[in-house]
C-alpha positions as CSV (number, residue, x, y, z in Angstrom):
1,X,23.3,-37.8,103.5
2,X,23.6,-41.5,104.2
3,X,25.5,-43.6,101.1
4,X,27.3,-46.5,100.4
5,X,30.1,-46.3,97.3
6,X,31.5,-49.3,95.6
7,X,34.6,-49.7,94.1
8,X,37.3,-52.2,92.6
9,X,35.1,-53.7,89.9
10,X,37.7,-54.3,86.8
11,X,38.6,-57.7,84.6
12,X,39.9,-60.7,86.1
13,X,41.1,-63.8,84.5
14,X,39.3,-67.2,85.9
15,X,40.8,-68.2,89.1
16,X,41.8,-65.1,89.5
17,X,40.8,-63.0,93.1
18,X,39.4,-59.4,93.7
19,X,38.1,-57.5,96.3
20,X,35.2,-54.7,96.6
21,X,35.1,-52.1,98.8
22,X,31.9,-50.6,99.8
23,X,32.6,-47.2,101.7
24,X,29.6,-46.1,103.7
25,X,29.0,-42.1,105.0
26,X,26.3,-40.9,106.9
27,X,25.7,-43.9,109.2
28,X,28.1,-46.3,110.8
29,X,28.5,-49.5,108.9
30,X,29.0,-51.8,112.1
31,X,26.2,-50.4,113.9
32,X,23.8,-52.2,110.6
33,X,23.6,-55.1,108.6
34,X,25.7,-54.8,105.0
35,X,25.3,-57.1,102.3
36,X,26.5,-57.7,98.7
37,X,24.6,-58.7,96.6
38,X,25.2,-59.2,92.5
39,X,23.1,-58.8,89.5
40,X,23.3,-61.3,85.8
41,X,22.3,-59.2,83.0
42,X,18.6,-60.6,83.0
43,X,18.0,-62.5,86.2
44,X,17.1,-61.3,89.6
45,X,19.9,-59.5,92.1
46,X,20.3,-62.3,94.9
47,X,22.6,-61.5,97.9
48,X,25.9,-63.1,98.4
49,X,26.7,-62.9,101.6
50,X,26.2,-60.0,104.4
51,X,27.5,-59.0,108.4
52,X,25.6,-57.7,110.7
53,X,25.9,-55.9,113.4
54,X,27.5,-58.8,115.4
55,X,29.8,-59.6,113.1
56,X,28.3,-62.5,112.0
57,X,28.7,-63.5,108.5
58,X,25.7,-64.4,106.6
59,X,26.3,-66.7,103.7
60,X,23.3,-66.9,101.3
61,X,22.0,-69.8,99.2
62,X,24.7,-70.5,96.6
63,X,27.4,-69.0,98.2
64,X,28.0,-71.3,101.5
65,X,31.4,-72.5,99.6
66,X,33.6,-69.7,101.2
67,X,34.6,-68.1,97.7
68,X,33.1,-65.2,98.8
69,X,33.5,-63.8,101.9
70,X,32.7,-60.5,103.8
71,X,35.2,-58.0,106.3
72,X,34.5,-54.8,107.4
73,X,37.1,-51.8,108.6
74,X,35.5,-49.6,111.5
75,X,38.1,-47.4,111.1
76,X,37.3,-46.3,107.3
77,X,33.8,-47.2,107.6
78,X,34.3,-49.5,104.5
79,X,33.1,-52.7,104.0
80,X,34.9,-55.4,101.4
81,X,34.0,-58.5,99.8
82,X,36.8,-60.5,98.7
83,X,36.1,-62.6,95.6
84,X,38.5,-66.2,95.2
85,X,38.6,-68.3,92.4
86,X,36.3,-66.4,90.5
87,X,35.0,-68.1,87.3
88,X,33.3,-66.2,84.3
89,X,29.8,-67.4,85.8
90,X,30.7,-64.8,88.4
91,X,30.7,-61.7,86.1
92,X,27.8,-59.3,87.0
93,X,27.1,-55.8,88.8
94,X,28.1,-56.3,92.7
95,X,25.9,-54.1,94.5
96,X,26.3,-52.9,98.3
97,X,23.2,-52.3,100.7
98,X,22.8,-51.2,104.3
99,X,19.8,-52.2,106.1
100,X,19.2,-49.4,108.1
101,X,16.4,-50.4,110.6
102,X,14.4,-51.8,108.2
103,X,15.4,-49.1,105.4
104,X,17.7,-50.3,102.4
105,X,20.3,-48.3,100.6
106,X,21.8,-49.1,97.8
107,X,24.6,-48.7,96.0
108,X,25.2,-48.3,92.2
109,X,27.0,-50.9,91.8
110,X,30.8,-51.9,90.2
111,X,31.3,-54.6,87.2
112,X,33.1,-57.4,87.8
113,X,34.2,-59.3,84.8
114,X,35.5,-62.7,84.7
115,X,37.1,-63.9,81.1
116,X,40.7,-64.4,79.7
């Protein structure tokens, strides 16, 4: 059964750094594209940034400033996203997707809180 498992969500002070893990089974993570993306409490998910099968890194409207950026380990079939300098506008649900040719799978998710 194809899945992808997010982890390392916690409580952060501002400026502070953290990064996700997203552990795929079922599929190969470097063979597809994997994004994160992040969810506000009432606004839209929008996708933060994402690598492909190429290993190029996608940046996505709003997150071109290199806080955020994307690595994956072909070894554990794991992809993270390390967080820098994270303010409390960045608290929200990080989610992590595979596009597998053309199909999406989601994760459930892991809260990421920014405050002091």
């Amino acid at each position: 059964q194809m899945q992808v498992v997010e982890s390392g969500g916690g409580l952060v002070q501002p400026g502070g750094s953290l990064r996700l893990s997203c552990v795929a089974s079922g599929f190969t993570a470097s063979e597809n594209l994997m994004q994160w993306f992040r969810q506000v409490p009432g606004k839209e998910r929008e996708p933060v940034v994402g690598l492909d099968a190429g290993n190029s890194i996608l940046r996505y409207r709003g997150f071109t400033g290199g806080r955020f950026t994307v690595s994956r380990d072909n070894a554990k079939n794991t992809v993270y996203l390390q967080m820098n300098s994270l303010s409390p506008e960045d608290t929200a649900v990080y989610y992590c997707s595979a596009n597998i040719r053309g199909n999406i799978l989601w994760g459930r998710g892991t809260l990421v809180t920014v405050s002091s």
